[in-house]
C-alpha positions in Angstrom: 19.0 -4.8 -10.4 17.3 -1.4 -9.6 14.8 -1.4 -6.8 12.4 0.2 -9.4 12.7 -2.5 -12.2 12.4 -5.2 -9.8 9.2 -3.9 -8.2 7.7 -3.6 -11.7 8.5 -7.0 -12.5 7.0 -8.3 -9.3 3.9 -6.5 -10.2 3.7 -7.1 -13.9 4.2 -11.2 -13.3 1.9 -10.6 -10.0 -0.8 -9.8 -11.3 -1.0 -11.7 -14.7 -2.9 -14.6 -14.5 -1.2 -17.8 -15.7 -3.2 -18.1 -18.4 -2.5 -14.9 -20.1 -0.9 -14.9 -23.5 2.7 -13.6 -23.5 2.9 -11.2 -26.6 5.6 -9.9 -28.5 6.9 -6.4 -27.6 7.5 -3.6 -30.5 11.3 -4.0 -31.8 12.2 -6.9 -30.1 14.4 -10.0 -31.4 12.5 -13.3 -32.1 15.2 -14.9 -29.3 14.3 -12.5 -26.3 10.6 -13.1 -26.9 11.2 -16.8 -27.3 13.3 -16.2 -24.0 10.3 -14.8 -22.3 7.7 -16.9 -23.8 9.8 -20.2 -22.2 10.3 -18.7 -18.7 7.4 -16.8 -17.9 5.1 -19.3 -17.5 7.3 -21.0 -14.7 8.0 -17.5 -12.8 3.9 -17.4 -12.9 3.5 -20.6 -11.7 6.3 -20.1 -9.0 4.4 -17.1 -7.8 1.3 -19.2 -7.9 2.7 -21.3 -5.6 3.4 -18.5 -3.2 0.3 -17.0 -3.7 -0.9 -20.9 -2.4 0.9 -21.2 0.6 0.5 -17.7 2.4 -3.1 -18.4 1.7 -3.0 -21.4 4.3 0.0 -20.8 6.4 2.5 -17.9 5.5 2.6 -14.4 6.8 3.0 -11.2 3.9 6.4 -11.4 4.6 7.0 -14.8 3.4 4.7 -14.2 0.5 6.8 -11.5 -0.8 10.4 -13.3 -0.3 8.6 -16.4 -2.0 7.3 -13.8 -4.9 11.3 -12.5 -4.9 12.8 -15.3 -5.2 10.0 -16.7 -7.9 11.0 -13.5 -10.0 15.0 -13.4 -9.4 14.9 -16.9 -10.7 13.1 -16.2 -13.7 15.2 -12.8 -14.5 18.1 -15.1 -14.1 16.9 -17.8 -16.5 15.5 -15.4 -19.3 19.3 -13.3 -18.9 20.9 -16.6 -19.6 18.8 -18.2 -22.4 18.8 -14.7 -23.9 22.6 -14.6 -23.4 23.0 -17.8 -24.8 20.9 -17.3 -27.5 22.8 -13.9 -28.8 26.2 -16.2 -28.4 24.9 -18.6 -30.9 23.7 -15.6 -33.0 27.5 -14.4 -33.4 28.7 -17.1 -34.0 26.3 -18.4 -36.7 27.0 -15.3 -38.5 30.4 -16.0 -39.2 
C-alpha cells in the first residue's frame, strides 16, 4: 500500500471518534459501503485500545505500530468482504 494512503487512513480512523456515523461516499456500490460500515467500527475500537494502553504504559512508538496494525487489519478485512462480495455479484448475474 502507498505510504501516502496509509497515513491518511491512520489519520482518517485516528481521529474519528467511535461514535461517528459512517456515511455513504458519492458513487459508491451498496457492498463497499456495507464493507466499510461492518469493519470500521472494529478498526476504531482497535485503535481505541491503543489509544488505552500508551496512555498507561506504552511509548509513541508502540502506539503507532498498535494504530498500524489496528488499520492493516481492517484494510485487509474490508479488501476481502468487498472482494467477496463483488464474487457473489458475478456470479448472481449469470
Amino acid at each position: 500500500m502507498p505510504p501516502r494512503i496509509a497515513i491518511a487512513l491512520l489519520l482518517a480512523l485516528g481521529t474519528a471518534q467511535a461514535a461517528e456515523p459512517i456515511a455513504k461516499l458519492r458513487g459508491e456500490p451498496a457492498g463497499s459501503f456495507q464493507c466499510r460500515s461492518t469493519w470500521i467500527p472494529p478498526a476504531r475500537q482497535c485503535m481505541a485500545r491503543c489509544d488505552a494502553a500508551a496512555a498507561s504504559t506504552r511509548g509513541e512508538h508502540d502506539w503507532f505500530e498498535c494504530v498500524q496494525g489496528c488499520t492493516a487489519e481492517g484494510l485487509r478485512a474490508i479488501g476481502s468482504c468487498r472482494h467477496a462480495a463483488g464474487t457473489q455479484a458475478v456470479l448472481a448475474s449469470r
